[in-house]
N, CA, C and O atoms as a GROMACS GRO file, in nm:
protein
  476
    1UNK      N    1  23.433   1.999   4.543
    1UNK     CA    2  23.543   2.088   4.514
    1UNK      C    3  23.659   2.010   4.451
    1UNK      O    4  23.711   2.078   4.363
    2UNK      N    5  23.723   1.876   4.469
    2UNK     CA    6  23.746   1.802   4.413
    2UNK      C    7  23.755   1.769   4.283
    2UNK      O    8  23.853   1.756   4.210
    3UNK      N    9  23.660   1.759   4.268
    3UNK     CA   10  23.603   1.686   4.129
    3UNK      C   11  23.629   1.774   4.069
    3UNK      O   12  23.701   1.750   3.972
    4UNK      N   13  23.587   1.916   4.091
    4UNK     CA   14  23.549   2.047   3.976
    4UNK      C   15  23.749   2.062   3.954
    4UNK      O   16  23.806   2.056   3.846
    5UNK      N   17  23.815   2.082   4.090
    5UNK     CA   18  23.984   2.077   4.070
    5UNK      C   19  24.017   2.010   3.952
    5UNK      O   20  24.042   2.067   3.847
    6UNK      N   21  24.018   1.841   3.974
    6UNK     CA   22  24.034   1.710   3.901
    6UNK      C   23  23.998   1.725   3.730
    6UNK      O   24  24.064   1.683   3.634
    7UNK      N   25  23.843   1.816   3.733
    7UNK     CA   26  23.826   1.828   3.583
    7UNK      C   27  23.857   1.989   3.530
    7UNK      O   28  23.816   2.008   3.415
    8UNK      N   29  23.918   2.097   3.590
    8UNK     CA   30  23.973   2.150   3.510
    8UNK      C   31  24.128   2.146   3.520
    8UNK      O   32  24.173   2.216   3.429
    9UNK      N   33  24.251   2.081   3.612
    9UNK     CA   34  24.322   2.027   3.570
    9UNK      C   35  24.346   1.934   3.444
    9UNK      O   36  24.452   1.929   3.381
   10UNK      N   37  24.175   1.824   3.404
   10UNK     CA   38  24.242   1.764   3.337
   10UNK      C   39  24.270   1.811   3.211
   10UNK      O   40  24.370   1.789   3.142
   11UNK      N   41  24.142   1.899   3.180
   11UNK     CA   42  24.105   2.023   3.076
   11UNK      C   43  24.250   2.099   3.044
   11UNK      O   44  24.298   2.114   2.931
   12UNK      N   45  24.294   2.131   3.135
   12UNK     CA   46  24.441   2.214   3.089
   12UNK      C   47  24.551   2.084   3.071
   12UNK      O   48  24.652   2.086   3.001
   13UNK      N   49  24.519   2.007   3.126
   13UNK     CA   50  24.635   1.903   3.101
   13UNK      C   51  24.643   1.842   2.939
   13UNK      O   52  24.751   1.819   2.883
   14UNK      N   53  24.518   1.823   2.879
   14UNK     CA   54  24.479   1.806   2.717
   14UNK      C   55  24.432   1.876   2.660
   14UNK      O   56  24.365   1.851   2.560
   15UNK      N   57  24.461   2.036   2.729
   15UNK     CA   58  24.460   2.163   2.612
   15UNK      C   59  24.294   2.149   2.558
   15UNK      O   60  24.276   2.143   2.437
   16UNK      N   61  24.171   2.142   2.653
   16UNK     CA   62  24.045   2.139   2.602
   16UNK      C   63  23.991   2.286   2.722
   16UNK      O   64  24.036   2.332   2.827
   17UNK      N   65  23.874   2.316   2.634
   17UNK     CA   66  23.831   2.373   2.733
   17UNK      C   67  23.700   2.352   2.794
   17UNK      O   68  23.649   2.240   2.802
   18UNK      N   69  23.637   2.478   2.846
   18UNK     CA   70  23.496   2.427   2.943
   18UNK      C   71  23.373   2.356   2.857
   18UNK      O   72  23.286   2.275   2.889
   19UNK      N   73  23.410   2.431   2.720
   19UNK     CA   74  23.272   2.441   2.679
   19UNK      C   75  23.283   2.298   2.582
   19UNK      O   76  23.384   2.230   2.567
   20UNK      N   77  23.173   2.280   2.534
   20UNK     CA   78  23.166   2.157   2.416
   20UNK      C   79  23.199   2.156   2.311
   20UNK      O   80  23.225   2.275   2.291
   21UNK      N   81  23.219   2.101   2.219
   21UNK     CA   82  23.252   2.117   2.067
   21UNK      C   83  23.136   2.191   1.968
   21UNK      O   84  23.139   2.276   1.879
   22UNK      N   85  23.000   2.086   2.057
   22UNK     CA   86  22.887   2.182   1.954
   22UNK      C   87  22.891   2.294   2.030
   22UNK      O   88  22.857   2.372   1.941
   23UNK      N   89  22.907   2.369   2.133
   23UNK     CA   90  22.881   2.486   2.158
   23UNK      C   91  22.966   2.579   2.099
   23UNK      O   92  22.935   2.690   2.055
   24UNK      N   93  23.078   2.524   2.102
   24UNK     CA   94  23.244   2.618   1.999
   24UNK      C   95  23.162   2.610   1.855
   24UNK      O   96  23.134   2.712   1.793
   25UNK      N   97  23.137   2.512   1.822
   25UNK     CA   98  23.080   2.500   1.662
   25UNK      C   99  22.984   2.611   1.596
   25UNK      O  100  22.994   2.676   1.493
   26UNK      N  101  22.851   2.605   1.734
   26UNK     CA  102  22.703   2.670   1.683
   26UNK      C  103  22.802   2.801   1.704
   26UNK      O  104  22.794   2.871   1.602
   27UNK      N  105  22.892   2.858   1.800
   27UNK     CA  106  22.886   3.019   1.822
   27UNK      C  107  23.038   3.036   1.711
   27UNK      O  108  23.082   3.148   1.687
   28UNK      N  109  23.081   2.950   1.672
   28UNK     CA  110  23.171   2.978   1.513
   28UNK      C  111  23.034   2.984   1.420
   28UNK      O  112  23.021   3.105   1.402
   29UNK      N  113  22.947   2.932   1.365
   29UNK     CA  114  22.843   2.924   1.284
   29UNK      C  115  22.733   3.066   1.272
   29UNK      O  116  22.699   3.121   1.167
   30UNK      N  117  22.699   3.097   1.386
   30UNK     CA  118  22.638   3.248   1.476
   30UNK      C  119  22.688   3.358   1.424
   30UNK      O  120  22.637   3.451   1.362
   31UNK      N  121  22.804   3.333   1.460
   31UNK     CA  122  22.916   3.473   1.402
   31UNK      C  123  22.951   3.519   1.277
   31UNK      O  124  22.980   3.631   1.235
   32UNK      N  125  22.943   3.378   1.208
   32UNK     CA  126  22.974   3.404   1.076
   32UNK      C  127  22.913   3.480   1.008
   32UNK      O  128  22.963   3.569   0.940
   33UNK      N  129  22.779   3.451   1.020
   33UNK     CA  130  22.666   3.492   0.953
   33UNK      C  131  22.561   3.672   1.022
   33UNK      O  132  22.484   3.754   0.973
   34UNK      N  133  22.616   3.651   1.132
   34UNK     CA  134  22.534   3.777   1.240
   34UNK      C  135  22.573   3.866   1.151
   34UNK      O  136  22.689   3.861   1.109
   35UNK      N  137  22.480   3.968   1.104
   35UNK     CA  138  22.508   4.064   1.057
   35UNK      C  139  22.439   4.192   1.143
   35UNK      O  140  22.389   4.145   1.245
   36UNK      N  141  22.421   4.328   1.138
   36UNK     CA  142  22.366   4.414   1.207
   36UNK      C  143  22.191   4.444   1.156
   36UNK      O  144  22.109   4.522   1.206
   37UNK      N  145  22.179   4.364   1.059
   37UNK     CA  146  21.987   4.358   0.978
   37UNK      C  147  21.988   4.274   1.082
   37UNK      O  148  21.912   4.338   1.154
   38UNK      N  149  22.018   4.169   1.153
   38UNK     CA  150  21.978   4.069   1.265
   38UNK      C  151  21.934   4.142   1.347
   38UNK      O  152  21.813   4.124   1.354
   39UNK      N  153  21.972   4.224   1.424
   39UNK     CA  154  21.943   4.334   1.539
   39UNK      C  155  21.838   4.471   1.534
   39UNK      O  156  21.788   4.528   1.631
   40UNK      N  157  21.824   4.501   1.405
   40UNK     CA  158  21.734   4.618   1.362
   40UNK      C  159  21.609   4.590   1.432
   40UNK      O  160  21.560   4.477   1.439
   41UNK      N  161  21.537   4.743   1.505
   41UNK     CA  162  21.401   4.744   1.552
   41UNK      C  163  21.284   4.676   1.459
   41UNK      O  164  21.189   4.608   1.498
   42UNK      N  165  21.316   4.713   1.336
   42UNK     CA  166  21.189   4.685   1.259
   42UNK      C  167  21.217   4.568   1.228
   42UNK      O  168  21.332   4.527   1.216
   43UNK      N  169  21.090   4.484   1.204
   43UNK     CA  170  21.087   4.352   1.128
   43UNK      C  171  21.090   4.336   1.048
   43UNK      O  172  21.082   4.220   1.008
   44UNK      N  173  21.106   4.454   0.952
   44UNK     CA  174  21.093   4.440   0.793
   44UNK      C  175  21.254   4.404   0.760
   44UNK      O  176  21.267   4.375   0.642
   45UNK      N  177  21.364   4.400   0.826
   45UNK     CA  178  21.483   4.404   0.782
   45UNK      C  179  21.504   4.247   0.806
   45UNK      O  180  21.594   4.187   0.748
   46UNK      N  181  21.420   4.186   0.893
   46UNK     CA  182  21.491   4.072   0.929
   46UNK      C  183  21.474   3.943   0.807
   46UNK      O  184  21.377   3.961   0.733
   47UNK      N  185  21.538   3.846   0.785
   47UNK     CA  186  21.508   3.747   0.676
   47UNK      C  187  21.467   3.634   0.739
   47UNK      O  188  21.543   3.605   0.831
   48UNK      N  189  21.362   3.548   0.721
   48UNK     CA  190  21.332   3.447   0.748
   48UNK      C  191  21.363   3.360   0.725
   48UNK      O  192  21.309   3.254   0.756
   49UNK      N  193  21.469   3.374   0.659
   49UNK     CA  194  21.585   3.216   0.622
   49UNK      C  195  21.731   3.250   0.718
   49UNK      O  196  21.812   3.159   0.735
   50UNK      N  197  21.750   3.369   0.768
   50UNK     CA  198  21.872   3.366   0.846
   50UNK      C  199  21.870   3.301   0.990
   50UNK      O  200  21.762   3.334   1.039
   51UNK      N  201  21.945   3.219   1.084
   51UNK     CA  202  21.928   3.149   1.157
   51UNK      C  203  21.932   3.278   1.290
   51UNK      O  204  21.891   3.288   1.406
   52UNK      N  205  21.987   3.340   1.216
   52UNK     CA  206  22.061   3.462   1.353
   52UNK      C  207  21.918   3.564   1.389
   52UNK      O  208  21.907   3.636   1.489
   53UNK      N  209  21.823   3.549   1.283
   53UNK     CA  210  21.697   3.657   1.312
   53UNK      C  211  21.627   3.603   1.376
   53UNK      O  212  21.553   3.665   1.452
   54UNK      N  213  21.625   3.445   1.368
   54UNK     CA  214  21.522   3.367   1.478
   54UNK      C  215  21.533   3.368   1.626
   54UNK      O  216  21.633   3.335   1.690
   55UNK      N  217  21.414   3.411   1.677
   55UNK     CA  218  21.387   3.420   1.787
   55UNK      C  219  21.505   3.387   1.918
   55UNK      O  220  21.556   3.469   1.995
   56UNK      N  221  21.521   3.276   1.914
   56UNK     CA  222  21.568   3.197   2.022
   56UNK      C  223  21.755   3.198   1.968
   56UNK      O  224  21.836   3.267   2.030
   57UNK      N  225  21.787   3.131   1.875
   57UNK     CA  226  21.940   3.191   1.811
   57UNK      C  227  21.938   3.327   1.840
   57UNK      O  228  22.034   3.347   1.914
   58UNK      N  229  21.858   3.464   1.814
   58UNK     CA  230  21.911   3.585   1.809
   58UNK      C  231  21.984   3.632   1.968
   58UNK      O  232  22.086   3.700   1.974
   59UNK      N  233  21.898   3.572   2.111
   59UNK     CA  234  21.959   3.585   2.220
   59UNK      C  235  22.081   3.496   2.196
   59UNK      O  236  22.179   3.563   2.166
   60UNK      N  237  22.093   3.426   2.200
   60UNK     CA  238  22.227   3.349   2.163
   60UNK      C  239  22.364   3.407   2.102
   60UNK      O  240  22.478   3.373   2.135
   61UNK      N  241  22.328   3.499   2.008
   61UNK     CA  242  22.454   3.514   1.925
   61UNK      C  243  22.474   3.647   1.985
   61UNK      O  244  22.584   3.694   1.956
   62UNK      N  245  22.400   3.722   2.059
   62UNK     CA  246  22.342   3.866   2.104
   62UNK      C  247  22.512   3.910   2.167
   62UNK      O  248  22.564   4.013   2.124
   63UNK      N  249  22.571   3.843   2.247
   63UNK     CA  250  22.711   3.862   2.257
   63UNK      C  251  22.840   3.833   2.152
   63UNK      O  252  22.956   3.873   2.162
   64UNK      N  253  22.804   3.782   2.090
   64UNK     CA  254  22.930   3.717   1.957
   64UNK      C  255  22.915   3.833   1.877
   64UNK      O  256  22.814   3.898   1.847
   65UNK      N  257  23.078   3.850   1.837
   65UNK     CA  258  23.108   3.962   1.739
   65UNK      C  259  23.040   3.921   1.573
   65UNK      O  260  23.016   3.808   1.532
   66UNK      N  261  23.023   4.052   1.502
   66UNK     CA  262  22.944   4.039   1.402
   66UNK      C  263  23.045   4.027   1.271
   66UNK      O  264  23.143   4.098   1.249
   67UNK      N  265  23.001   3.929   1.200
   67UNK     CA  266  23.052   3.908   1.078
   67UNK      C  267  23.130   3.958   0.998
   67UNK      O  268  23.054   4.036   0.941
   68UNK      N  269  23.232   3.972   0.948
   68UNK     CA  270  23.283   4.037   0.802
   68UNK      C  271  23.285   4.033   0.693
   68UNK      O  272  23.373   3.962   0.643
   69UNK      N  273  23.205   4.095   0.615
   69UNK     CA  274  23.181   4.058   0.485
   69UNK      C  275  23.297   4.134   0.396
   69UNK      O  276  23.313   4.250   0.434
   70UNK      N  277  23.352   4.107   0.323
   70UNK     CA  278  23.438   4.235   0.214
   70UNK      C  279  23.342   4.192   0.095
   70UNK      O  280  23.279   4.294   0.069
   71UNK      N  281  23.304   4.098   0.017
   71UNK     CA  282  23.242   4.104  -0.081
   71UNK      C  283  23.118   4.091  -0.040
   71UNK      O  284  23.095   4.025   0.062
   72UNK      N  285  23.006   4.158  -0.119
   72UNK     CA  286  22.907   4.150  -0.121
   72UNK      C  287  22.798   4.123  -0.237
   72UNK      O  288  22.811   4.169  -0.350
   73UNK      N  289  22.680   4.037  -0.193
   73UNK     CA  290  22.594   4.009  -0.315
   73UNK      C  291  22.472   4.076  -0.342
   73UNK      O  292  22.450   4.146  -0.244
   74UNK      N  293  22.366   4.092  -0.438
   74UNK     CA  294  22.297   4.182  -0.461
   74UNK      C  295  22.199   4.062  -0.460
   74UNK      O  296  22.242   3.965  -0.523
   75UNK      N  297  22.035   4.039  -0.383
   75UNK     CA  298  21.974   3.909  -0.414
   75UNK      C  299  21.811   3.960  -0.451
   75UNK      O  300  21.763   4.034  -0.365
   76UNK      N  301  21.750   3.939  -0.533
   76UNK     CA  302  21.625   3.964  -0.589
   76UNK      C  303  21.519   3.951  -0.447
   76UNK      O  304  21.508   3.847  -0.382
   77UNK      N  305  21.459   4.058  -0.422
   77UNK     CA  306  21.400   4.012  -0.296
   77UNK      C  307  21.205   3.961  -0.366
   77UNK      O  308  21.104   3.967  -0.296
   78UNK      N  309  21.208   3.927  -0.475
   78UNK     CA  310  21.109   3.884  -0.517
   78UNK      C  311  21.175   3.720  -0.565
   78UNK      O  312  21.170   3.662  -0.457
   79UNK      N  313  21.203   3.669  -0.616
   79UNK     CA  314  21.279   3.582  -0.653
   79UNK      C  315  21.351   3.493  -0.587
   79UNK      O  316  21.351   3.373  -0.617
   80UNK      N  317  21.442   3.563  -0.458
   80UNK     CA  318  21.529   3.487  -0.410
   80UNK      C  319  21.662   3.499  -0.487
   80UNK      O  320  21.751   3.501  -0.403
   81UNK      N  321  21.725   3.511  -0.643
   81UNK     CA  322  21.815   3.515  -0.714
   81UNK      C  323  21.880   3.562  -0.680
   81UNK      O  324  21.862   3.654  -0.600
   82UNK      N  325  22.051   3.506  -0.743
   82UNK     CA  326  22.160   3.637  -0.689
   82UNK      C  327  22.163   3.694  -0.823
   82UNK      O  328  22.158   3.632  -0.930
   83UNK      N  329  22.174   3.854  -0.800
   83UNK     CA  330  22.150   3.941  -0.937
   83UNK      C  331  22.332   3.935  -0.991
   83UNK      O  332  22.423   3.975  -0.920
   84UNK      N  333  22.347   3.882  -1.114
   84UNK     CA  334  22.460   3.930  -1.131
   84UNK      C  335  22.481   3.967  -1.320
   84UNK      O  336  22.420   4.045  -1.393
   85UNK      N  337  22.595   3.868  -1.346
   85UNK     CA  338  22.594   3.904  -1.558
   85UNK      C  339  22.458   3.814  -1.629
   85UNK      O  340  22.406   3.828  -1.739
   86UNK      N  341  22.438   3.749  -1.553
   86UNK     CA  342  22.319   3.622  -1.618
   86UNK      C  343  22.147   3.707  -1.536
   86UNK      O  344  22.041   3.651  -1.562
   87UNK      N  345  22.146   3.801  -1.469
   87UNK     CA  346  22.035   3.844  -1.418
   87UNK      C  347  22.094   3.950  -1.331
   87UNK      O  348  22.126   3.947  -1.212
   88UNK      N  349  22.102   4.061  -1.437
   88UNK     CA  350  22.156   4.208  -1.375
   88UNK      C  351  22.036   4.335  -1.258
   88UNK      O  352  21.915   4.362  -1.256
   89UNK      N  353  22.126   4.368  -1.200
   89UNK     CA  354  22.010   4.443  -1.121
   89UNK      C  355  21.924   4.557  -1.220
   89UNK      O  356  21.979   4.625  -1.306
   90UNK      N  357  21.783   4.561  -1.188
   90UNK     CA  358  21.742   4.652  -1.268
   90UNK      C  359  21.637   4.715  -1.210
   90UNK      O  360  21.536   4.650  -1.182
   91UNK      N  361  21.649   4.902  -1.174
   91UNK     CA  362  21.551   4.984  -1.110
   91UNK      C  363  21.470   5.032  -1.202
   91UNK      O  364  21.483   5.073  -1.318
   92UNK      N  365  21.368   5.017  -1.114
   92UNK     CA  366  21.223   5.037  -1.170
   92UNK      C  367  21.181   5.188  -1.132
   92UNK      O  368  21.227   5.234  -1.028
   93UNK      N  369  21.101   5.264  -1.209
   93UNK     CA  370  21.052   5.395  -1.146
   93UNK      C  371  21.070   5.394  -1.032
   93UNK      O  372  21.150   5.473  -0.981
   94UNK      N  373  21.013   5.320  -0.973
   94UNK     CA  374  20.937   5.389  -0.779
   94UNK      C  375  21.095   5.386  -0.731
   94UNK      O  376  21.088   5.424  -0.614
   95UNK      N  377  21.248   5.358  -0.763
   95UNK     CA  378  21.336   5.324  -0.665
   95UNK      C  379  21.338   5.162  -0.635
   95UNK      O  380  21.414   5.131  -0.543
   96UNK      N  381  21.292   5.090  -0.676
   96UNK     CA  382  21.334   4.990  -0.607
   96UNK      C  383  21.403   4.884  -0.721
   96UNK      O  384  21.378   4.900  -0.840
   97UNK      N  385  21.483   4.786  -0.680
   97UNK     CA  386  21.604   4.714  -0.811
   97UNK      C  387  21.579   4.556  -0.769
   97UNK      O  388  21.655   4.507  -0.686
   98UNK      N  389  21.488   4.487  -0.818
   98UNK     CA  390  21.508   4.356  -0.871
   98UNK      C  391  21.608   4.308  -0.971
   98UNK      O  392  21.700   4.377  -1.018
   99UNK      N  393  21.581   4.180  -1.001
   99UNK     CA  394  21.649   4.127  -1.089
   99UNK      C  395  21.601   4.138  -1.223
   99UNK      O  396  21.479   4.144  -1.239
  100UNK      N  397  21.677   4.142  -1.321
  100UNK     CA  398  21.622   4.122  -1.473
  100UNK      C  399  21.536   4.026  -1.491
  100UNK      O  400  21.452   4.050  -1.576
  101UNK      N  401  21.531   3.951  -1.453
  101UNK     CA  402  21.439   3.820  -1.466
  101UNK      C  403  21.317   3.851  -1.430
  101UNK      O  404  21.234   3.836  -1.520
  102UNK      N  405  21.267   3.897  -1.303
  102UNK     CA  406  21.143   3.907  -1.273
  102UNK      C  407  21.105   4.054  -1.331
  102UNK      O  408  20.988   4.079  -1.359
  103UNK      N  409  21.222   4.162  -1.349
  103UNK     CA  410  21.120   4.251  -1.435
  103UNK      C  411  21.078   4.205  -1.572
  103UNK      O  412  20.968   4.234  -1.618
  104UNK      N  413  21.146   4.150  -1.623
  104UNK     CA  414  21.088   4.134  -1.795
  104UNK      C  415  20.964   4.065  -1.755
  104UNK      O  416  20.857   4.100  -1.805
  105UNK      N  417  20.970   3.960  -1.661
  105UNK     CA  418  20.784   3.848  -1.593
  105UNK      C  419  20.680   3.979  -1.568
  105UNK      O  420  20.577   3.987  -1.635
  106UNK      N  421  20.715   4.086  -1.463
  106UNK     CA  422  20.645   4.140  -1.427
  106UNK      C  423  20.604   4.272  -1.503
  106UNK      O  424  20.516   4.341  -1.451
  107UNK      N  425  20.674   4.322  -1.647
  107UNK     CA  426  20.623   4.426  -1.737
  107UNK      C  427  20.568   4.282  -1.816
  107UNK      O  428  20.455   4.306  -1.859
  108UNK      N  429  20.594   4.190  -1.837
  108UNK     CA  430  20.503   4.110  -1.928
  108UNK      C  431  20.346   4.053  -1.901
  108UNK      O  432  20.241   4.033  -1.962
  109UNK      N  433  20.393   4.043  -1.795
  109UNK     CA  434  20.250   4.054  -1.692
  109UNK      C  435  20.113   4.238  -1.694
  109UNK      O  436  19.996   4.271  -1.712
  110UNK      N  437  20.238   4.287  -1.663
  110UNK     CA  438  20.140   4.387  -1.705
  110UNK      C  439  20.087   4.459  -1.857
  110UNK      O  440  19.982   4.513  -1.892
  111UNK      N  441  20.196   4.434  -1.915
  111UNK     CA  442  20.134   4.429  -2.041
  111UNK      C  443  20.029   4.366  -2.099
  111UNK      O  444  19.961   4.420  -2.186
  112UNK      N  445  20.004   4.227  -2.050
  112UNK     CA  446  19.895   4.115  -2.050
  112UNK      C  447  19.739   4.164  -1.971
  112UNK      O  448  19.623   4.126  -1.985
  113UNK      N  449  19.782   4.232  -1.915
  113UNK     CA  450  19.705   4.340  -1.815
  113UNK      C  451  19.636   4.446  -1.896
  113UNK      O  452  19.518   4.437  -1.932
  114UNK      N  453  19.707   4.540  -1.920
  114UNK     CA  454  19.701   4.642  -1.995
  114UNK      C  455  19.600   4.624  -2.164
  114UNK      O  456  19.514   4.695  -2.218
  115UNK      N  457  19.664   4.497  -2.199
  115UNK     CA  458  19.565   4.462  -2.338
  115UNK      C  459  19.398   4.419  -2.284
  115UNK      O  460  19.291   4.466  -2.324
  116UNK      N  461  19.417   4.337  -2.205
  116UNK     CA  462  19.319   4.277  -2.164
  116UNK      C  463  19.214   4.377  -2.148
  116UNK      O  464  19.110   4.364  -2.213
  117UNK      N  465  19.235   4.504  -2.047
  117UNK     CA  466  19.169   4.573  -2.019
  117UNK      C  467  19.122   4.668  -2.147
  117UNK      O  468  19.008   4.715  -2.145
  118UNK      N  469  19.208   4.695  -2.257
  118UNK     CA  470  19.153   4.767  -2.375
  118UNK      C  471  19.054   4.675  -2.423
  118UNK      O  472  18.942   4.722  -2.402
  119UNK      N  473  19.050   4.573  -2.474
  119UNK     CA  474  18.968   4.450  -2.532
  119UNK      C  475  18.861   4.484  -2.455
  119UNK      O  476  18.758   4.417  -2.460
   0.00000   0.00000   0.00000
């Protein structure tokens, strides 16, 4: 009982608190990024490059408030690219909007397709 007195006196005495630096760090890092696709039932929303969808981080951040974004980016989910003036978004019949880049690959592709099969 002591000891536990002794070390959060000393804690308030040099303005620190309970937790560690990496623990203040990872749950500043958590937050930044948590968005509400982290939490969705389905797995199809989650990204496999976000730290916050992985397994073991997602209990972790599960209490930390969620991110604020005001700007937002548009990213080729074939590609990886961010769609912008150099690779504009572009919808295809069915509804769905890649990047310029991989549609001109992928009508060139099928065009390559398309001959082949007349020949």
């Amino acid at each position: 009982m002591l000891i536990q007195q002794f070390r959060y006196d000393n804690y308030r005495l040099h303005q620190l608190g309970n937790n560690s630096v990496f623990t203040i760090t990872l749950q500043a890092g958590l937050s930044a990024i948590k968005t509400p696709q982290c939490y969705k039932e389905d797995g199809s929303s989650k990204n496999p490059d976000c730290p916050v969808c992985s397994k073991s981080l997602n209990k972790l951040a599960q209490p930390l408030p969620m991110a604020h974004c005001a700007n937002s980016r548009l990213v080729c989910k074939i590609s990886g690219d961010v769609m912008n003036e150099n690779n504009p978004p572009m919808m295809l019949p069915n509804g769905y909007v890649y990047g310029y880049n991989v549609s001109v690959g992928v009508s060139g592709l099928l065009k390559a397709k398309i001959a082949a099969v007349r020949i």
